[in-house]
ZAMARGU-4260 file (C-alpha; in steps of 0.2 Angstrom, whole numbers, plus 5000, padded with zeros to 4 digits):
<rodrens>
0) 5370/4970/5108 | 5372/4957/5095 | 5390/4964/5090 | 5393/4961/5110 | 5388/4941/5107
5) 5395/4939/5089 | 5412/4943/5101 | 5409/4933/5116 | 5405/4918/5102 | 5419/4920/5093
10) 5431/4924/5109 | 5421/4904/5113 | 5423/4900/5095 | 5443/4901/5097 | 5445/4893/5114
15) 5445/4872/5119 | 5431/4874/5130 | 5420/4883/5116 | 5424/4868/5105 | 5413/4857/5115
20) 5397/4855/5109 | 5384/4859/5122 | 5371/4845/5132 | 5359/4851/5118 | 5368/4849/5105
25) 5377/4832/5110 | 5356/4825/5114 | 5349/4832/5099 | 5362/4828/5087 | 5375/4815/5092
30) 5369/4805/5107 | 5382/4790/5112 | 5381/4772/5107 | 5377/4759/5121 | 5392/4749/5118
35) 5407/4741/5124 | 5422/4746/5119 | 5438/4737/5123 | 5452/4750/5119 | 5461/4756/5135
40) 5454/4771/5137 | 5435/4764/5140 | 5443/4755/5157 | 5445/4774/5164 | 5434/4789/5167
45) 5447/4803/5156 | 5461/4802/5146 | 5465/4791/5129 | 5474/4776/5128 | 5492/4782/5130
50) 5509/4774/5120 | 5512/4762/5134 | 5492/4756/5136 | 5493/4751/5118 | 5508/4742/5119
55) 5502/4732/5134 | 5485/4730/5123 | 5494/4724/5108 | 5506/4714/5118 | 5490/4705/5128
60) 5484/4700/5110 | 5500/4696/5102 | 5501/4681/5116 | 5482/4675/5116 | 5483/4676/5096
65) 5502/4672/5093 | 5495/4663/5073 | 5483/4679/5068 | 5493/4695/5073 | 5509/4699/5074
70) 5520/4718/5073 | 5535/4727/5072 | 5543/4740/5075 | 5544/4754/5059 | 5555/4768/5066
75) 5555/4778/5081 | 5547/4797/5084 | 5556/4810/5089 | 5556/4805/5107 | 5560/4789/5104
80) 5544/4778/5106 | 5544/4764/5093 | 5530/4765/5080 | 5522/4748/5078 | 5514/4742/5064
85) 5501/4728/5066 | 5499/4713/5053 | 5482/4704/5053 | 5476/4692/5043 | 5483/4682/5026
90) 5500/4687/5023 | 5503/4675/5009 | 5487/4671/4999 | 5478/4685/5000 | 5466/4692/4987
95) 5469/4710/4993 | 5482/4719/5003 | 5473/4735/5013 | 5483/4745/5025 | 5474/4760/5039
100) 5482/4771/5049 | 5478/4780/5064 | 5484/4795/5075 | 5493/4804/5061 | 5485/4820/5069
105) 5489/4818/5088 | 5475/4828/5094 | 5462/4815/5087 | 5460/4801/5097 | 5444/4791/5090
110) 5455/4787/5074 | 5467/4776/5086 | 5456/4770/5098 | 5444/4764/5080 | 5460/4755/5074
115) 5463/4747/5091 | 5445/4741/5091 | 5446/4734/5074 | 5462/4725/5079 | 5452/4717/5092
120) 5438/4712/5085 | 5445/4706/5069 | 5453/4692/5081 | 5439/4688/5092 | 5425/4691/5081
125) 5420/4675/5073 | 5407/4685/5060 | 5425/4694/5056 | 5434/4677/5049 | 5430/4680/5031
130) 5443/4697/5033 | 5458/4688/5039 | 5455/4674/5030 | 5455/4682/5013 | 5465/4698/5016
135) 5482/4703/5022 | 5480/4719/5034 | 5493/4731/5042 | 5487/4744/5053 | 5498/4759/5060
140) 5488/4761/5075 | 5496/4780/5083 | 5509/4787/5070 | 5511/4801/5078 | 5515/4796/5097
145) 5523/4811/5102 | 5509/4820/5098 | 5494/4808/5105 | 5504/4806/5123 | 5502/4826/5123
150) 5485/4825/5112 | 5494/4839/5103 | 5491/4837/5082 | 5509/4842/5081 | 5523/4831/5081
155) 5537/4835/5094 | 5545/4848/5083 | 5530/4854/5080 | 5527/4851/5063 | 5511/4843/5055
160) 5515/4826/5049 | 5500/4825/5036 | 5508/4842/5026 | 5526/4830/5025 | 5520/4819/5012
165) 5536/4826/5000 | 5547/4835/5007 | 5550/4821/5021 | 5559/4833/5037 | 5551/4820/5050
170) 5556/4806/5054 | 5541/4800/5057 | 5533/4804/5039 | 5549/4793/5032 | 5548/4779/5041
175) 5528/4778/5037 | 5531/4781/5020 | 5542/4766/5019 | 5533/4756/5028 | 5517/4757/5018
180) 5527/4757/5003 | 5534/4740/5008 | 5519/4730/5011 | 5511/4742/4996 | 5492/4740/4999
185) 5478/4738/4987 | 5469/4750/4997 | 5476/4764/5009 | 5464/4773/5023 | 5470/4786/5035
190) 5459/4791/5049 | 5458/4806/5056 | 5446/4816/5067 | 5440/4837/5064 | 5436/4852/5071
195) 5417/4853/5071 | 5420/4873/5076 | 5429/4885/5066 | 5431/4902/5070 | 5422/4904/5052
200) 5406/4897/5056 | 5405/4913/5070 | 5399/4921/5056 | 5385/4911/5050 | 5367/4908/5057
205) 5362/4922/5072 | 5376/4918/5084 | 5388/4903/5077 | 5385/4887/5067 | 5393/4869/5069
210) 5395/4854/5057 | 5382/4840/5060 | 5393/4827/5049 | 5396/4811/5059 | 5410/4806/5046
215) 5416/4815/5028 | 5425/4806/5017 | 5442/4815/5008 | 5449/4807/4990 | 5457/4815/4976
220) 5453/4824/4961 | 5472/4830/4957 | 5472/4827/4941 | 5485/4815/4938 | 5477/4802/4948
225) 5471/4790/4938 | 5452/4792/4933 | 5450/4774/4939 | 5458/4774/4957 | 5443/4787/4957
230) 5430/4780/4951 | 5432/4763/4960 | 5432/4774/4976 | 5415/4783/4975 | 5408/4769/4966
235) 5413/4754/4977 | 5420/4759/4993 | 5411/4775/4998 | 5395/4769/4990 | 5395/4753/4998
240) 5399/4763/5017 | 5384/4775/5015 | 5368/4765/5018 | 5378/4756/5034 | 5378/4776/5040
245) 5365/4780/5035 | 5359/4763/5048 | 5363/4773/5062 | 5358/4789/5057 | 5376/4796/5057
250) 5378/4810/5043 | 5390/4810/5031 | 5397/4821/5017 | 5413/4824/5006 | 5423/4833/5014
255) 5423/4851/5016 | 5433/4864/5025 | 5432/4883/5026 | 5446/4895/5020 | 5450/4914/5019
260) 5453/4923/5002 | 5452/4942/5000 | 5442/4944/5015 | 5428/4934/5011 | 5425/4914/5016
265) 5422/4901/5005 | 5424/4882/5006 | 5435/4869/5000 | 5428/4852/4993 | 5441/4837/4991
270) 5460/4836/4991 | 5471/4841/4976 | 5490/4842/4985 | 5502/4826/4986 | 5509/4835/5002
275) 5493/4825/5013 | 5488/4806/5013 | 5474/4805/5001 | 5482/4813/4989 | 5500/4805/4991
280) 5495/4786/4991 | 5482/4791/4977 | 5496/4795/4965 | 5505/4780/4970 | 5492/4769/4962
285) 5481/4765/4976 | 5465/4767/4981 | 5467/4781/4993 | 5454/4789/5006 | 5454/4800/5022
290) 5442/4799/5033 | 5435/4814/5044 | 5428/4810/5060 | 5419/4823/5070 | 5430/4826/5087
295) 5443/4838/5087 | 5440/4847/5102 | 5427/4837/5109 | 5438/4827/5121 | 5429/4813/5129
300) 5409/4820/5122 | 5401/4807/5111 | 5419/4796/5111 | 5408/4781/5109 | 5400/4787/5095
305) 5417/4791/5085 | 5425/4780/5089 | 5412/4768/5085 | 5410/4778/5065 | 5427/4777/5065
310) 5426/4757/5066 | 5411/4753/5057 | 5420/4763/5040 | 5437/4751/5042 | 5423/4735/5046
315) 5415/4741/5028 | 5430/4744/5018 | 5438/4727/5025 | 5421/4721/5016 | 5421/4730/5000
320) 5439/4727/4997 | 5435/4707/5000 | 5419/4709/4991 | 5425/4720/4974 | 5444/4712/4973
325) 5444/4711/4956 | 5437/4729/4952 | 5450/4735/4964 | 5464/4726/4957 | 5457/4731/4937
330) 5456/4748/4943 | 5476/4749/4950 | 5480/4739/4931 | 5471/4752/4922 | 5479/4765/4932
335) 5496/4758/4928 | 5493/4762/4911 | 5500/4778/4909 | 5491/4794/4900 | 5503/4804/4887
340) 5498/4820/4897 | 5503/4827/4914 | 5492/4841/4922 | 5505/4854/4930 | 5490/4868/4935
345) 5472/4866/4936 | 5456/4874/4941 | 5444/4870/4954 | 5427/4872/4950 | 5419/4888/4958
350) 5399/4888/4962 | 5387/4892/4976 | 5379/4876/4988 | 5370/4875/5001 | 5376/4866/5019
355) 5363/4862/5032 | 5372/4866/5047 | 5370/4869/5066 | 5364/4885/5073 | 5372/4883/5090
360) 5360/4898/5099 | 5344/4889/5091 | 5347/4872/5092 | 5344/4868/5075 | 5348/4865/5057
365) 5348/4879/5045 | 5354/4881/5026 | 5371/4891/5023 | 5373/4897/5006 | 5391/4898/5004
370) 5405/4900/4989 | 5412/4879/4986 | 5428/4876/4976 | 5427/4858/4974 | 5443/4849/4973
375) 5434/4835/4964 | 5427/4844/4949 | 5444/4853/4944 | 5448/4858/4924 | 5467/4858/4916
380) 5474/4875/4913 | 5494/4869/4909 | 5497/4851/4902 | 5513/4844/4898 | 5520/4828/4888
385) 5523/4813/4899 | 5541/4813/4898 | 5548/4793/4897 | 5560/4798/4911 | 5565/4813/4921
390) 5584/4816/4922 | 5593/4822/4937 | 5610/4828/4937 | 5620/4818/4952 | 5622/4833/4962
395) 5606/4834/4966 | 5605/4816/4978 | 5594/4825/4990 | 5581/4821/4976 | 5582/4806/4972
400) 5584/4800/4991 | 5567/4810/4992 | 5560/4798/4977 | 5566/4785/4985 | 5557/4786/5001
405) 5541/4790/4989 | 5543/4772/4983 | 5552/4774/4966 | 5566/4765/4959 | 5579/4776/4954
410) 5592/4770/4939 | 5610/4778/4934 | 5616/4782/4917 | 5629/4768/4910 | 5640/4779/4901
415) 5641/4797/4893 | 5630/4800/4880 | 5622/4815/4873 | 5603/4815/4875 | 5591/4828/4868
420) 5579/4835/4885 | 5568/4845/4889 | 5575/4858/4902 | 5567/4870/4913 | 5568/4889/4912
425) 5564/4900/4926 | 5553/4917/4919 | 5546/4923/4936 | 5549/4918/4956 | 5544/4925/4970
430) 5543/4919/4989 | 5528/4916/4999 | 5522/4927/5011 | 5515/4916/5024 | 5525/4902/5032
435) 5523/4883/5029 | 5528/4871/5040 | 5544/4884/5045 | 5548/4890/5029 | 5543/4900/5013
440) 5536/4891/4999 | 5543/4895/4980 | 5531/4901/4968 | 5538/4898/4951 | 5532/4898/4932
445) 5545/4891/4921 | 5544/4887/4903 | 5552/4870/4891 | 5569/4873/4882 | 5576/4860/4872
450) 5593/4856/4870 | 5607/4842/4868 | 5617/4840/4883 | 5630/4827/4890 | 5625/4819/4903
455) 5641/4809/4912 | 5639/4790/4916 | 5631/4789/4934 | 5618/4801/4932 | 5600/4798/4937
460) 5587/4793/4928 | 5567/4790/4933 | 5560/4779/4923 | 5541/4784/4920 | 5532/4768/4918
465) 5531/4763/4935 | 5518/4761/4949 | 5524/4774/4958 | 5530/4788/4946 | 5512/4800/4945
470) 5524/4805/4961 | 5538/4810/4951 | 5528/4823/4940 | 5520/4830/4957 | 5539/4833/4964
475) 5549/4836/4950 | 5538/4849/4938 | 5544/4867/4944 | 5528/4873/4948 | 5518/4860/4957
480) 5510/4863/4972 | 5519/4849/4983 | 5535/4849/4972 | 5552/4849/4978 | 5557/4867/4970
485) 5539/4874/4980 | 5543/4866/4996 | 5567/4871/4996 | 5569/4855/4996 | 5581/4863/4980
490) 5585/4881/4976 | 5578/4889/4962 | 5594/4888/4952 | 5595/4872/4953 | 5582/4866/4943
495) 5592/4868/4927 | 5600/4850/4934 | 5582/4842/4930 | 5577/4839/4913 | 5563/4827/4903
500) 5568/4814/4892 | 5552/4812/4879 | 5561/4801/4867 | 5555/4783/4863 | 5574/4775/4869
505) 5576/4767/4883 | 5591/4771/4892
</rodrens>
C-alpha cells in the first residue's frame, strides 16, 4: 500500500499541479501578505505582468517622473522584444553603484514583479529618498522575455540563460553581460524564484517533503573569488537582511539543492561554477548574490507573499549598500589585489546535516538527515602560479571576443619577440556522457611545459592585473569547470595556441 502512494506522490511530485502546495500547507506555512501591490499583474485575477504591461508600467513612470528614472533599450531577445534596463537614482555622484536583475529564469515571476515594485516605490516612497539620492541604480527588470511571456525558464531556443555565463550562445546572455559590465556595479543581485518540490524529496518523510524556505541566499565559494568579496557579503549584506526576515517570520537559509550521484541523493550548498550569476559577477570583483525565492510551480499561491520577499531583500541591500559604502568599496580594492595563486580544482566539503522540512502528508516539520557538499567550505587540490598574462595565439579570436564580452580589455603583441610561456599539454580527454545545454562538455587533465616560442606581432595578450581577469583563469585553464575548452567553445587541439606568461616584463 505504501509503495502504491510513494508512486502516486511521485507521479504528483513530477507534475505542475503537484508542485502547488496544498490549502494546508499555504495556511500553515506561508499565508499571504495584506498588501498592495502596484505591478500589473495585481490589476487582474491570473496571469503575470506580460512584456507589453511593463512597458506601459515603465512608460507611465517614465512620464510622471521624467528627472528620477529613465531606460534604455540593451539588446533584443530572440524574438525580438527589446530588453530595458531601468536607471534610478544618482547617476553621477553617487557613493555606490548596485545593479538587480530579474526574470532571468522565465518561469519565475515574483523576481520581476519584486523589481517592478522596487521601481515604483523607490520614486513614490518618500522614506525611500535617502536611495536615489545616494546611489546610482539599474535594474533589468524581465531578461529573459521570451521565456516570461510563455512563463517557460527556457529562452526561445530553449537554452537556460543562467548556465551562459561563458560560453555566451544567447543573445540575450551577451547583451546582459555587457550591459552590467558597462555601468559595472558595486553590488550585483539576481533574483530568482525555486522549485519547493523535487521529485527527490518523494523520498523523504512518510509520503513526500517540501522546502519551508521563504528566501535562500546563493554566493560563492569558488575559490578564486576574493576572500573579501566574501566576507563583506555574509558579514554586511546577508547579515543585515536576516533579522528584517526574520520580522515577518519568513525562513531563510543558504541555498541548497538536491542532486543525484551513484544512486544515492545528497545535497549541494553554495555556488562554485562562473557558468551562473553569483558566481560570474563574483569573479568580476563585485559583490555578487542570487537570491532564491520560493515559487516555481506555485503560480499565483502566496504571489504576495514572494513577491513581497523578493522586494523587502533589494529594499535591504539598497540600505546596506548605502549604509557600509566604504566596507564595500575596501572590499572590491582588497579584491583587486591579486593572490600569486590560482585554484584550477577543488574539493567541496562532504558531511551530514540536518534540514527541517515539510512532511506534505502530516502537515508538519520534520528533521532530514542528509549527505551536504557545501559549496562554501571547499579545499584546493591543484593550484597554479598566477601567470602576469595569458597569451592567445590570433587564431583563436573566438576567445578573445568571448573575454571581451566577459568585460576584459584585450591587448596585442607590438612586434615578434621570443617569450619563454608556460604551455598546456593534454594527458587524458574524454567527452561527457550527459548533455549540457545541446552539447557535450570536455573533460580534460593537462599538465605545464615550458618552452620559448615566437609569438608574431598582433598576437593577443591578457594582461592579469585587471578588475576583471579572475574571469580569465575560469575560461582559459584546460580544466575549469566553465572554461572555454569544457564548454567547445575551442577544440581540444587547440589549446596549445594558449600559453602563461609568469615573467615580471611587461609587454
Amino acid at each position: 500500500m505504501r509503495s502504491v502512494l510513494i508512486l502516486i506522490l511521485f507521479l504528483f511530485f513530477t507534475t505542475s499541479y503537484i508542485s502547488q502546495d496544498s490549502k494546508k500547507i499555504t495556511k500553515s506555512f506561508f499565508p499571504d501578505f495584506d498588501i498592495e501591490i502596484p505591478s500589473p499583474a495585481f490589476k487582474k485575477n491570473k496571469g503575470f505582468t506580460n512584456y507589453k504591461e511593463m512597458m506601459s508600467f515603465l512608460d507611465s513612470l517614465v512620464k510622471d517622473y521624467p528627472n528620477d528614472i529613465s531606460y534604455r533599450f540593451i539588446g533584443s531577445s530572440q524574438k525580438g522584444k527589446k530588453i530595458p534596463m531601468v536607471y534610478i537614482g544618482n547617476q553621477t555622484n553617487y557613493l555606490a553603484k548596485v545593479c538587480y536583475m530579474g526574470g532571468l529564469h522565465g518561469n519565475e515571476p515574483a523576481s520581476s514583479e519584486g523589481m517592478l515594485f522596487l521601481i515604483h516605490n523607490l520614486l513614490k516612497e518618500d522614506s525611500l529618498r535617502h536611495l536615489k539620492e545616494n546611489l546610482s541604480i539599474a535594474i533589468i527588470p524581465m531578461a529573459n522575455i521570451d521565456g516570461y511571456e510563455k512563463q517557460d525558464r527556457y529562452a526561445a531556443n530553449g537554452q537556460d540563460l543562467n548556465r551562459d555565463q561563458t560560453k555566451f550562445s544567447n543573445p540575450e546572455s551577451i547583451y546582459i553581460k555587457r550591459a552590467v559590465n558597462e555601468f559595472s556595479p558595486d553590488l550585483m543581485v539576481d533574483f530568482h524564484e525555486y522549485k519547493p518540490y523535487r521529485v527527490d524529496f518523494v523520498n523523504f518523510g512518510e509520503f513526500g517533503v517540501t522546502q519551508q524556505y521563504d528566501a535562500m541566499f546563493l554566493y560563492s565559494g569558488n575559490l578564486n573569488v576574493s576572500k573579501s568579496i566574501r566576507k563583506v557579503t555574509e558579514d554586511y549584506f546577508i547579515t543585515q537582511v536576516k533579522p528584517k526576515l526574520d520580522y515577518y517570520d519568513l525562513k531563510h537559509h543558504n541555498y541548497i539543492s538536491s542532486k543525484h550521484k551513484n544512486n544515492s541523493i545528497y545535497f549541494n550548498l553554495g555556488s562554485v561554477s562562473s557558468r551562473s550569476s553569483a558566481t560570474s559577477y563574483a569573479l568580476s570583483n563585485c559583490v555578487s548574490i542570487l537570491m532564491e525565492i520560493r515559487g516555481v510551480g506555485l503560480k499565483r499561491t502566496s504571489f504576495n507573499r514572494r513577491v513581497f520577499t523578493t522586494y523587502l531583500l533589494a529594499n535591504s541591500y539598497l540600505n546596506t549598500a548605502l549604509k557600509n559604502y566604504n566596507e564595500l568599496k575596501l572590499a572590491i580594492k582588497q579584491a583587486n589585489q591579486f593572490p600569486e595563486d590560482i585554484i584550477i580544482k577543488y574539493k567541496k566539503q562532504k558531511s551530514g546535516y540536518t534540514l527541517n522540512m515539510i512532511d506534505v502528508y502530516e502537515n508538519k516539520l520534520i528533521p532530514i538527515n542528509v549527505t551536504l557538499h557545501n559549496g562554501l567550505e571547499c579545499s584546493p587540490v591543484i593550484k597554479r602560479k598566477r601567470p602576469n598574462y595569458y597569451i592567445i595565439e590570433s587564431e583563436l579570436s573566438i576567445v578573445t571576443d568571448k573575454l571581451a564580452i566577459l568585460g576584459l580589455d584585450i591587448d596585442t603583441l607590438n612586434y615578434d619577440e621570443v617569450l619563454e610561456v608556460e604551455s598546456y599539454k593534454i594527458i587524458s580527454s574524454k567527452k561527457s556522457p550527459v548533455l549540457f545545454q545541446g552539447f557535450h562538455e570536455n573533460i580534460i587533465k593537462s599538465e605545464i611545459i615550458l618552452e620559448n616560442k615566437l609569438f608574431k606581432k598582433g598576437t593577443f595578450i591578457v594582461p592579469m592585473n585587471q578588475k576583471r581577469s579572475n574571469l580569465a583563469v575560469e575560461t582559459l585553464e584546460p580544466e575549469m569547470l566553465s572554461g572555454f575548452l569544457r564548454f567547445n567553445v575551442i577544440k581540444p587541439e587547440s589549446i596549445n595556441k594558449i600559453h602563461r606568461y609568469l615573467q615580471n616584463k611587461q609587454l
